[in-house]
SERO-4910 file (N, C-alpha, C, O; in steps of 0.05 Angstrom, whole numbers):
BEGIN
 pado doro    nc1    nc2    nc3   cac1   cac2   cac3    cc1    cc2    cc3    oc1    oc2    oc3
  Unk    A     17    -24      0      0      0      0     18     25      0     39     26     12
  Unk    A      5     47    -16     20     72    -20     12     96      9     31    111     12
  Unk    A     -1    100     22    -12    111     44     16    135     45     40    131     49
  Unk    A     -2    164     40     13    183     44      1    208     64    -19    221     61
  Unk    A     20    211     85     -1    235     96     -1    265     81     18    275     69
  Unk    A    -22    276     85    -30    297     60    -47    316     79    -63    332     69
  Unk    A    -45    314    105    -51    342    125    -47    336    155    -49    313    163
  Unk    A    -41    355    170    -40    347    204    -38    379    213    -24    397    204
  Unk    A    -54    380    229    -57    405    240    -81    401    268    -73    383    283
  Unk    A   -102    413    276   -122    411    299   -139    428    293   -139    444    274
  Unk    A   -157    424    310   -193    441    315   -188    459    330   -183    457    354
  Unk    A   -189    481    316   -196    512    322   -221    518    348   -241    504    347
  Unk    A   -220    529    361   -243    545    369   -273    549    350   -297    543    353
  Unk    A   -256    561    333   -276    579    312   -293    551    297   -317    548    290
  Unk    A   -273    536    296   -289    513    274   -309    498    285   -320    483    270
  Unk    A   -318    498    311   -334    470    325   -359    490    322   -359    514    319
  Unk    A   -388    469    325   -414    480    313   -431    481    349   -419    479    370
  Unk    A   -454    484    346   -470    488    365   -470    456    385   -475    456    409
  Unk    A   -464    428    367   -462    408    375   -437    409    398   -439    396    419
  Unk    A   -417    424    392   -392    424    410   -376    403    390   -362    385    401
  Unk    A   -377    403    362   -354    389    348   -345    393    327   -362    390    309
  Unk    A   -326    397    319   -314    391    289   -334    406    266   -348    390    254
  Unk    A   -337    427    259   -360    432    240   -357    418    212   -337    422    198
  Unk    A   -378    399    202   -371    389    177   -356    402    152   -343    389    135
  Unk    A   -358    422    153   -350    458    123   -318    452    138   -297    452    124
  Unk    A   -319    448    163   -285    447    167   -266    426    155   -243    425    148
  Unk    A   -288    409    157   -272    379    149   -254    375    124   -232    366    119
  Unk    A   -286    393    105   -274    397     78   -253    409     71   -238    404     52
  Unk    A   -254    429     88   -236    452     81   -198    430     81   -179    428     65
  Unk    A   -202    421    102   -180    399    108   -181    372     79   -161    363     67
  Unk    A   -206    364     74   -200    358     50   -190    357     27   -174    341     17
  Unk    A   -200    380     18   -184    402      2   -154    402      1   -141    398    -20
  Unk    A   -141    408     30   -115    413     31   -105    380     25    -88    376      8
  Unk    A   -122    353     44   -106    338     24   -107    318     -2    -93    299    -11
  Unk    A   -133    332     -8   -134    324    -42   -112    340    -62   -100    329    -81
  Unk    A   -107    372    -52    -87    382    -66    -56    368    -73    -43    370    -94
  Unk    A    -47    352    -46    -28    341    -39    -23    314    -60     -2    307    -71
  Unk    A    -52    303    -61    -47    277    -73    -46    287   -104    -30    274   -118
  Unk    A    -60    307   -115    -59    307   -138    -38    322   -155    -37    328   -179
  Unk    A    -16    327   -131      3    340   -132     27    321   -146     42    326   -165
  Unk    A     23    296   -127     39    271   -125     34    261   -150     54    254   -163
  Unk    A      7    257   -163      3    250   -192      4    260   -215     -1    249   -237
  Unk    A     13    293   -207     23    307   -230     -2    324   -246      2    339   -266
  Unk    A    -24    321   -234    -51    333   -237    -63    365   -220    -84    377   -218
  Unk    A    -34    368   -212    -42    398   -192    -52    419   -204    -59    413   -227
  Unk    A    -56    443   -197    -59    464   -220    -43    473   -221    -41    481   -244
  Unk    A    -26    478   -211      2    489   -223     14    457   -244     31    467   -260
  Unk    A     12    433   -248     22    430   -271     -5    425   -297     -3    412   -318
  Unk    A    -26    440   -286    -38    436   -303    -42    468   -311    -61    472   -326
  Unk    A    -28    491   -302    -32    510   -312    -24    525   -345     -1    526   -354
  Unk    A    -47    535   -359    -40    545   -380    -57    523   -407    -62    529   -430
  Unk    A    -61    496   -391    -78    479   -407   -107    475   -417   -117    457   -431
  Unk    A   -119    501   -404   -143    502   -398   -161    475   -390   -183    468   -398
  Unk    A   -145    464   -375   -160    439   -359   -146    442   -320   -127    453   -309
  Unk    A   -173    424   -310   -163    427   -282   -174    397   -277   -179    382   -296
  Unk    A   -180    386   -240   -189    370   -238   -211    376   -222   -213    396   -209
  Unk    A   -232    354   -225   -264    368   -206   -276    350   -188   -276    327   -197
  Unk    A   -285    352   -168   -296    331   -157   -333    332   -166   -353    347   -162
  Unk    A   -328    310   -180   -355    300   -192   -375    295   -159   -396    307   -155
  Unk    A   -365    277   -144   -379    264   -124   -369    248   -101   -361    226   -108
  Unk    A   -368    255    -68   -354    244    -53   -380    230    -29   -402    240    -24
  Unk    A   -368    206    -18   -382    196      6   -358    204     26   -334    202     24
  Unk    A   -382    216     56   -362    203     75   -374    201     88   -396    211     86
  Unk    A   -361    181    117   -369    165    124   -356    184    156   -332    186    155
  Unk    A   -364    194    175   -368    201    204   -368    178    224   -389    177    236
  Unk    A   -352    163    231   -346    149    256   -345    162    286   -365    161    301
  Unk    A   -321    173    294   -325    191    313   -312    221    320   -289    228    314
  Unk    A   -327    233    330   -322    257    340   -307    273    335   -296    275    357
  Unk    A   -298    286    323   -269    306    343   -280    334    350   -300    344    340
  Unk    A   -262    345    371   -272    371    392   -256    388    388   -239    384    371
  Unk    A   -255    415    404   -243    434    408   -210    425    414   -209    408    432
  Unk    A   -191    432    406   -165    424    417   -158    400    405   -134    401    402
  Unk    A   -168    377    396   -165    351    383   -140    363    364   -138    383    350
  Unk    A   -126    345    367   -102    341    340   -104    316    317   -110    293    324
  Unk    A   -100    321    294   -116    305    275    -93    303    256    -75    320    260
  Unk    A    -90    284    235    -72    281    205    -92    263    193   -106    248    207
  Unk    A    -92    265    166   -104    262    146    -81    239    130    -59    246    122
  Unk    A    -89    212    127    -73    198    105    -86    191     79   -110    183     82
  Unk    A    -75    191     46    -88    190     33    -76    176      9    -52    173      3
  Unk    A    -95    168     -2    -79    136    -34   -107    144    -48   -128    157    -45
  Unk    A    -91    123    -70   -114    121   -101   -132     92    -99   -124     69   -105
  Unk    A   -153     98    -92   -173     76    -93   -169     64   -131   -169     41   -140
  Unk    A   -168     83   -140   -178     69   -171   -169     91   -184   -174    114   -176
  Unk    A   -149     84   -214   -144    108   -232   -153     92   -262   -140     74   -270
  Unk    A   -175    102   -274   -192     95   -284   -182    114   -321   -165    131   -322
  Unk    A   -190    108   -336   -184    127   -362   -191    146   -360   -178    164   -369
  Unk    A   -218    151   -343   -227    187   -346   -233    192   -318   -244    213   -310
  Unk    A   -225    169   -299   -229    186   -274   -213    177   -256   -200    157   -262
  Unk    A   -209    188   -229   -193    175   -204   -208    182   -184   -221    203   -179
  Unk    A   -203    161   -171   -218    149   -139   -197    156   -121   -177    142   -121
  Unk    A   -201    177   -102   -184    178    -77   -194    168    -53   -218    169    -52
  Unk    A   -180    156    -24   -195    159     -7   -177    178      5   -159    191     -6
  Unk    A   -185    177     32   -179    204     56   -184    184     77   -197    164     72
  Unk    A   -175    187     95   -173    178    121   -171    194    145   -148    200    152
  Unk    A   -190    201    159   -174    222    172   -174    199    215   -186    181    227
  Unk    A   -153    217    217   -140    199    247   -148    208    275   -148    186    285
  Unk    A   -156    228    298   -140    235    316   -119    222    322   -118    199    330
  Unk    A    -92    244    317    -64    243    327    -58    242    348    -34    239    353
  Unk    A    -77    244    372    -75    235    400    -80    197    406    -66    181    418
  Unk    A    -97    196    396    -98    166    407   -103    147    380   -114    125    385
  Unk    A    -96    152    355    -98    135    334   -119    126    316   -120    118    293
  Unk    A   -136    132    334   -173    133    329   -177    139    292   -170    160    282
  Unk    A   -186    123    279   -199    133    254   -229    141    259   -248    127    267
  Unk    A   -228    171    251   -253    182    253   -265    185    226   -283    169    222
  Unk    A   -260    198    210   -269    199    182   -259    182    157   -235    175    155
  Unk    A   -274    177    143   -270    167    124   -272    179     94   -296    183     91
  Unk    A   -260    186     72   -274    194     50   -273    188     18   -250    189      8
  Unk    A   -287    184      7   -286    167    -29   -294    196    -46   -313    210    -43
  Unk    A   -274    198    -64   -277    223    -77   -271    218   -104   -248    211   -110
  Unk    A   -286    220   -117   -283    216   -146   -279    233   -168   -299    243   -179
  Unk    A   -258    237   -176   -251    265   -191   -244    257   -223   -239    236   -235
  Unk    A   -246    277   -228   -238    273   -261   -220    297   -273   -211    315   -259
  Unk    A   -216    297   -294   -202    323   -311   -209    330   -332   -209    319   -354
  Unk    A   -218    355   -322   -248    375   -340   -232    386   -356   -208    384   -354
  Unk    A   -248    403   -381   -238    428   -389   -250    455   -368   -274    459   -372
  Unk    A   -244    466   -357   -243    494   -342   -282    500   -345   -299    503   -364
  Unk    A   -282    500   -327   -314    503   -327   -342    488   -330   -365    495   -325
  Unk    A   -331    465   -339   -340    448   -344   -347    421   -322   -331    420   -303
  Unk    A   -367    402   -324   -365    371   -308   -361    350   -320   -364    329   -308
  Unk    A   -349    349   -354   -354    338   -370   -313    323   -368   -291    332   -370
  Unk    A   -325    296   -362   -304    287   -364   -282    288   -386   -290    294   -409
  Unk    A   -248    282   -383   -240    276   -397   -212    264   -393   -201    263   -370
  Unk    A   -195    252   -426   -189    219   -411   -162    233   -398   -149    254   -403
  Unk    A   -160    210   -376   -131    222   -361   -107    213   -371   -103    191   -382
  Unk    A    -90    230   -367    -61    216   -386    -47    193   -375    -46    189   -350
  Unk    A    -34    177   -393    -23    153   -384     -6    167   -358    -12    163   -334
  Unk    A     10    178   -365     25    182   -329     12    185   -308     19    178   -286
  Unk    A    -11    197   -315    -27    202   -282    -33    178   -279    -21    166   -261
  Unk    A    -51    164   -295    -56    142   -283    -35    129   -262    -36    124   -238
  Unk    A    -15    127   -283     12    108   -275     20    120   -247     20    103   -230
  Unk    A     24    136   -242     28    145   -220     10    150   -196     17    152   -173
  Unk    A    -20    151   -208    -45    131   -189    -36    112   -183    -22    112   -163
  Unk    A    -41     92   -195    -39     58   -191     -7     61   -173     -7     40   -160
  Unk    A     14     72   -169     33     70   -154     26     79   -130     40     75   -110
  Unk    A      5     91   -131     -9    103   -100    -28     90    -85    -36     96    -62
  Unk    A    -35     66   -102    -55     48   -102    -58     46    -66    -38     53    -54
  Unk    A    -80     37    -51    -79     33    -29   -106     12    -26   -121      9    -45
  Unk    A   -108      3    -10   -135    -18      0   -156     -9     17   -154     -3     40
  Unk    A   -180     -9      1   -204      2     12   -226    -16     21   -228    -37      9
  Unk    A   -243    -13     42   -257    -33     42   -278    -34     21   -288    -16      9
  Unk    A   -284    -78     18   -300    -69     -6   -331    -63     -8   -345    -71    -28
  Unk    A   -343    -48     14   -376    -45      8   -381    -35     -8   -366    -16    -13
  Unk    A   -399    -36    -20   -409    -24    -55   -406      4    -40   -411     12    -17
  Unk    A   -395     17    -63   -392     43    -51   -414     62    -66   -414     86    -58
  Unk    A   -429     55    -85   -454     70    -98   -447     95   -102   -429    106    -90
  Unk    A   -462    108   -121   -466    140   -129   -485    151   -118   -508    143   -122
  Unk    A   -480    172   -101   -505    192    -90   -522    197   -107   -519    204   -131
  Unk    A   -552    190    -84   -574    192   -105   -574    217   -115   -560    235   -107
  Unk    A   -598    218   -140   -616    236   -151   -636    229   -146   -645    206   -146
  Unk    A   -651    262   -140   -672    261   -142   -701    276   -157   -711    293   -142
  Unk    A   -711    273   -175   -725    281   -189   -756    298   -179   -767    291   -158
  Unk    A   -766    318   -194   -794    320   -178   -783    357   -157   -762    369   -159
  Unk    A   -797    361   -145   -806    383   -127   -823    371   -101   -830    386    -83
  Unk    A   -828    349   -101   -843    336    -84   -835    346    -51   -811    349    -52
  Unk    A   -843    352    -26   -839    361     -8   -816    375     -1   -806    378     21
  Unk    A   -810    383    -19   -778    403    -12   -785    437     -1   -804    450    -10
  Unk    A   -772    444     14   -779    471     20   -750    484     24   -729    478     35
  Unk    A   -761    505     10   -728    533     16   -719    530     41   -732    535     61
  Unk    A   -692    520     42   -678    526     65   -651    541     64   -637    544     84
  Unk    A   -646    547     51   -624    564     44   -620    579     24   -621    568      2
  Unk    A   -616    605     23   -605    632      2   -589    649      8   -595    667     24
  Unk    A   -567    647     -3   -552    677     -4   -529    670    -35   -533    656    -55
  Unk    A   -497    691    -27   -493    697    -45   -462    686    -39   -452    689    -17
  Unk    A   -444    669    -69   -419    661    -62   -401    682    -54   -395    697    -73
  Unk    A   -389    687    -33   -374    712    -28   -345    701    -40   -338    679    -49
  Unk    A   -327    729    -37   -300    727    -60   -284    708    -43   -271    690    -54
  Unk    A   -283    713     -9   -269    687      7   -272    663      4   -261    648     20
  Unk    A   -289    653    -17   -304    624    -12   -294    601    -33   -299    577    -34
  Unk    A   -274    620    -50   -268    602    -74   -237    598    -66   -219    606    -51
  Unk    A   -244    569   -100   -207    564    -92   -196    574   -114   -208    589   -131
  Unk    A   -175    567   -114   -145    573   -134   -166    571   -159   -167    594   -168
  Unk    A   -180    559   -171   -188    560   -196   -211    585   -198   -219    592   -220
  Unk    A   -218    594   -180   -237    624   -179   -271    609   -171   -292    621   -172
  Unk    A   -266    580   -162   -295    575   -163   -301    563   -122   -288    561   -102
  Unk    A   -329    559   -131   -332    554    -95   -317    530    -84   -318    508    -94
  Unk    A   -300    537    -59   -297    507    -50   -313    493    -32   -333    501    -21
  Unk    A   -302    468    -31   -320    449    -19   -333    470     12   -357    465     14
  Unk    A   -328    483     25   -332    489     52   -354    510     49   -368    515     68
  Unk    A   -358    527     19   -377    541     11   -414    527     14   -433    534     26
  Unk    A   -407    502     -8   -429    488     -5   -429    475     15   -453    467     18
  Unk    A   -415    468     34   -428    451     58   -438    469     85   -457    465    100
  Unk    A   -419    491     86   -433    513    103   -463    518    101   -477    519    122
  Unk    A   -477    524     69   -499    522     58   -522    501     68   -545    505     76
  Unk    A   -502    473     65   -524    456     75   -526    448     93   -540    428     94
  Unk    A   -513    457    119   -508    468    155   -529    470    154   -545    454    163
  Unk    A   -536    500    137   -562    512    151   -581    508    141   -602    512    153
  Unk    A   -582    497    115   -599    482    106   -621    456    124   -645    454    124
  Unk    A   -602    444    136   -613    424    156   -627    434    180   -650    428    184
  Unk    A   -616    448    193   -622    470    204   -657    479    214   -673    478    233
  Unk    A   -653    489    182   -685    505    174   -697    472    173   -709    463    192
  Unk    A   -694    460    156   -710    434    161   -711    420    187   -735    417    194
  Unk    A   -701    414    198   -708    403    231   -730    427    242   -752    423    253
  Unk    A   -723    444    237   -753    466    252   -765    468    237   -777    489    241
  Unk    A   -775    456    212   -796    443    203   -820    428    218   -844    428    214
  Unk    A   -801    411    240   -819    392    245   -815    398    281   -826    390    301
  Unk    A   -795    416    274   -800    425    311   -778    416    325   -776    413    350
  Unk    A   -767    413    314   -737    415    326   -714    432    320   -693    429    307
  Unk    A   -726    455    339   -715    483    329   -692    488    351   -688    474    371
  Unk    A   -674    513    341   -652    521    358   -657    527    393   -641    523    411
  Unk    A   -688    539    394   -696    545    422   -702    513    435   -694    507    458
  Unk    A   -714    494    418   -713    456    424   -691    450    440   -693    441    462
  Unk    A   -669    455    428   -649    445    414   -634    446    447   -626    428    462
  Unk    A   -635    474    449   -618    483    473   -631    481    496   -616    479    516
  Unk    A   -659    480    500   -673    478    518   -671    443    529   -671    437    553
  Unk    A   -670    428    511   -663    397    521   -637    393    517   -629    370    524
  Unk    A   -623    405    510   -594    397    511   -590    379    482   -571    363    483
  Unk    A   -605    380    458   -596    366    442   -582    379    418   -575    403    416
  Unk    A   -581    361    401   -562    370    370   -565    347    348   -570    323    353
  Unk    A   -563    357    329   -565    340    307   -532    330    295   -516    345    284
  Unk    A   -527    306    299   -499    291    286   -503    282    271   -521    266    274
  Unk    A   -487    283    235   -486    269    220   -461    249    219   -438    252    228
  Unk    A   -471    229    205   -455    203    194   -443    200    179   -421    188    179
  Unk    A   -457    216    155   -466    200    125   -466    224    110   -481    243    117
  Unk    A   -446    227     84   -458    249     67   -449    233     45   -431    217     39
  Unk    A   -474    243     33   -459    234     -4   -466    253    -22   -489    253    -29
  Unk    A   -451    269    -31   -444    295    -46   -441    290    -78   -424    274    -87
  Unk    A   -457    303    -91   -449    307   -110   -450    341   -130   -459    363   -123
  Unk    A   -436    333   -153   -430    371   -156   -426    367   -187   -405    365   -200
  Unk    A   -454    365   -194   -462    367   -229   -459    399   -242   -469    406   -264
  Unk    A   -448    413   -229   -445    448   -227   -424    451   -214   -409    434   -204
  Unk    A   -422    481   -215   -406    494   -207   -419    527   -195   -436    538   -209
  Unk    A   -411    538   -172   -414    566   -173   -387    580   -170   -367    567   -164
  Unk    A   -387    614   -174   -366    621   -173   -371    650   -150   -394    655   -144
  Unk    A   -353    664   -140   -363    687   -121   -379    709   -140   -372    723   -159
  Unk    A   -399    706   -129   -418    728   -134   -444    718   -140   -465    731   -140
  Unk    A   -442    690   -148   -464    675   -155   -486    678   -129   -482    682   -105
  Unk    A   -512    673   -144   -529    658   -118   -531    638   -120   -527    627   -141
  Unk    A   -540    621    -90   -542    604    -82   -567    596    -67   -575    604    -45
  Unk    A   -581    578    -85   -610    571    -67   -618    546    -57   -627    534    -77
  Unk    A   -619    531    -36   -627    508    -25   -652    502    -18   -669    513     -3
  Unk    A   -652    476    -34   -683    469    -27   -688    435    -13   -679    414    -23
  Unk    A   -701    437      5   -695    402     19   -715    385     23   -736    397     23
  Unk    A   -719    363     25   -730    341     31   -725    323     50   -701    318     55
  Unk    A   -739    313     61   -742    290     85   -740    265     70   -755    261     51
  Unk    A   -723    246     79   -723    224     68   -735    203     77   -753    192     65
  Unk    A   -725    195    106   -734    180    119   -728    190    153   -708    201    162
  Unk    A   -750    182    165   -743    187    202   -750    161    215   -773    152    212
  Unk    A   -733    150    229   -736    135    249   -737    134    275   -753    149    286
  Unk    A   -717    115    293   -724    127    317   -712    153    327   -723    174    335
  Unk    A   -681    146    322   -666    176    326   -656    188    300   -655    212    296
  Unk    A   -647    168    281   -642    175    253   -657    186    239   -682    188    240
  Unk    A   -638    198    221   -661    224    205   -636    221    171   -612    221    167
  Unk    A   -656    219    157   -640    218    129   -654    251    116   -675    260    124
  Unk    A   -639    263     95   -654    289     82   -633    285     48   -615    269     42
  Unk    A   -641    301     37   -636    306     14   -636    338      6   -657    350     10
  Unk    A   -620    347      0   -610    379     -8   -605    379    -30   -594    360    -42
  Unk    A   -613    405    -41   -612    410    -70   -597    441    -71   -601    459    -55
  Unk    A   -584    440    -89   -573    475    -83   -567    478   -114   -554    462   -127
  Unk    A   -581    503   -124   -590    506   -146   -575    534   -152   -579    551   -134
  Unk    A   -558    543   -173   -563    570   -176   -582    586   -186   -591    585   -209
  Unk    A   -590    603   -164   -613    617   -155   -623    635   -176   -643    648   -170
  Unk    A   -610    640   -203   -624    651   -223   -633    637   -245   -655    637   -257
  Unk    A   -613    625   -248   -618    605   -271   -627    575   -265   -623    558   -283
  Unk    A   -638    567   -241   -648    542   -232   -629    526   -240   -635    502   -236
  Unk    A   -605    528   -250   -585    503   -251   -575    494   -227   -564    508   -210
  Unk    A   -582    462   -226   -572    445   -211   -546    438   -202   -534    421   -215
  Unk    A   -530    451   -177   -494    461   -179   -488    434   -158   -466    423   -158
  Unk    A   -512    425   -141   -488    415   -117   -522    399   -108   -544    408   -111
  Unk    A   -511    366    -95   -539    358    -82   -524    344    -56   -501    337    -59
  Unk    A   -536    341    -33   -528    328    -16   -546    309      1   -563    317     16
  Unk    A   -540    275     -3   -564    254     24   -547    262     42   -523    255     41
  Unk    A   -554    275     60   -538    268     96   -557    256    117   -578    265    126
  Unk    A   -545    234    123   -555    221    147   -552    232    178   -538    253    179
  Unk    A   -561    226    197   -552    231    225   -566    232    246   -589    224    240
  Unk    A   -566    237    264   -581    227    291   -587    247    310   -569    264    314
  Unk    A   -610    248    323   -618    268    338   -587    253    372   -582    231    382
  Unk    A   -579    278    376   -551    273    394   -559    286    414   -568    309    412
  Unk    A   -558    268    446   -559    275    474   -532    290    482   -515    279    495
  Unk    A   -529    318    473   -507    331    481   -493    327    507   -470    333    510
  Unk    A   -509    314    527   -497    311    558   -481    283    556   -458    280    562
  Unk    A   -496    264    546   -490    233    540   -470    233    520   -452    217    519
  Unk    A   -473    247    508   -453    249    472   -469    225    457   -454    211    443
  Unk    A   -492    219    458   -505    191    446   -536    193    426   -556    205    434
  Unk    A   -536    185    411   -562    180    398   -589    180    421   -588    160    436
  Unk    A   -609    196    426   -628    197    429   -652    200    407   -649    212    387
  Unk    A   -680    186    415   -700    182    403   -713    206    403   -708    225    419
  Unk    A   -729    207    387   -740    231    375   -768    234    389   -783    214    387
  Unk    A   -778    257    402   -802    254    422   -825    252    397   -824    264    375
  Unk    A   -851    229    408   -867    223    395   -875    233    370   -875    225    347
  Unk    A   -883    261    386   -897    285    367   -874    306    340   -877    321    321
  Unk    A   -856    293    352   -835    308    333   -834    289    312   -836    294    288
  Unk    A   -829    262    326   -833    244    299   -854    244    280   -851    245    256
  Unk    A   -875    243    290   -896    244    270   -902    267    248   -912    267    226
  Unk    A   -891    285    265   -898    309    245   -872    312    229   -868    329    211
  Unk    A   -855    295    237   -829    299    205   -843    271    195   -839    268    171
  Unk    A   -854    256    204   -858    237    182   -887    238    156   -893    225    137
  Unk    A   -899    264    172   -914    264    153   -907    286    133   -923    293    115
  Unk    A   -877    300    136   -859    316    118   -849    296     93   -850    297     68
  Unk    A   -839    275    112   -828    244     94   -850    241     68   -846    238     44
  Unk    A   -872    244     85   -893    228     66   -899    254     46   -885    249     26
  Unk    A   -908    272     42   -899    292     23   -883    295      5   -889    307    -16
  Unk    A   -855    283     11   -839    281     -3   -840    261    -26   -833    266    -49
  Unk    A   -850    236    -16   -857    208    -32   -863    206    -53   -868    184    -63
***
């Protein structure tokens, strides 16, 4: 196995959310730094792809939330080539706490090499590959599927609007990953007080909403100045689990830029543990669910 580390640093103050952890938009942002790294190693960076009018994009990533990290936590990031494919490459991410060895995150990112503005694949050069496949590393094998689509208007409601600001993009002038997931923070957000599980809830019982599960995909692009409009759906609710679906659209032209399934669990902030969802709260997101159907 090729296993390279490709970030190490810790949790900010600033980065942890109302839960008291790790804000997801942070994670990415750490992503980012070590997807740059790997695609550095394969000769796919933008600096050697500058002047070609091509870059690389992430079409669509899963990840996978195990456990925690807090305020002060020290963390590194290790990372290899799941798969270097003719027109695309499979990275994972790994991320650690550097205190006690713990794998907390997991991540499958599937990128390709666009022409500049574009999602439209194209083929990768024999060296990258070649120098994929030398990065090669071992993933586990559960079907790792493509984040759904979803078709229709069916129970979705606005939960997010505003505008890409000029801080939000990367080296290529477009949004990064930490743009859209900040978006669908609050996105979730507005949907849980949908059904009554609102910020005054929230704090008054001591709870929070933890996700697991994202599976991202990014058939678009925005750039700073763009808008940004989110619209969501209820997937499924169970006892403490809660599945949703996000859509984030640019807000003039209804083009489809970015969608996200995130899973996760209504969280006993005192316990740090999954708690069940009080009767009445359930019912009235499940009859959100059923709207959606």
């Amino acid at each position: 196995m090729s296993w390279m580390e490709t970030y190490r640093g810790t949790v900010y103050r600033w980065e942890v959310d109302n839960v008291d952890h790790f804000t997801v938009a942070f994670y990415f942002a750490r992503f980012e730094d070590a997807t740059l790294e790997l695609l550095h190693a394969v000769g796919l960076d933008p600096a050697a792809l500058g002047g070609t009018g091509r870059a690389c994009a992430t079409l669509e990533c899963r990840t996978r939330y195990l456990r925690e990290l807090r305020v002060g936590d020290i963390l590194h990031i290790r990372s290899g080539v799941i798969d270097a494919g003719e027109d695309s490459l499979v990275l994972g991410h790994e991320v650690y706490d550097s205190g006690d060895g713990t794998l907390c995150t997991s991540v499958e990112q599937r990128m390709a090499l666009v022409a500049i503005g574009t999602r439209v694949p194209l083929p990768l050069p024999a060296a990258a590959r070649d120098a994929g496949r030398a990065l090669a590393v071992d993933w586990p094998a559960a079907p790792r599927g493509a984040p759904s689509a979803r078709a229709g208007d069916n129970g979705f409601i606005d939960t997010a609007r505003d505008a890409i600001k000029p801080w939000e993009v990367d080296a290529l002038g477009e949004a990064a990953f930490s743009a859209y997931v900040h978006r669908f923070t609050a996105a979730n957000a507005h949907v849980l007080a949908g059904f009554g599980v609102t910020p005054v809830y929230m704090r008054a019982e001591h709870r929070g909403f933890s996700t697991f599960e994202f599976k991202l995909r990014f058939p678009g692009v925005l750039r700073a100045g763009d808008p940004a409009r989110v619209r969501t759906a209820l997937l499924h609710v169970g006892n403490s689990s809660i599945r949703l679906f996000h859509r984030m659209t640019h807000a003039w032209t209804g083009e489809e830029v970015a969608t996200l399934e995130q899973s996760g669990v209504l969280l006993d902030l005192d316990a740090r543990r999954p708690t069940p969802l009080p009767e009445a709260l359930r019912d009235r997101a499940k009859a959100m669910v059923a709207a959606a159907s």
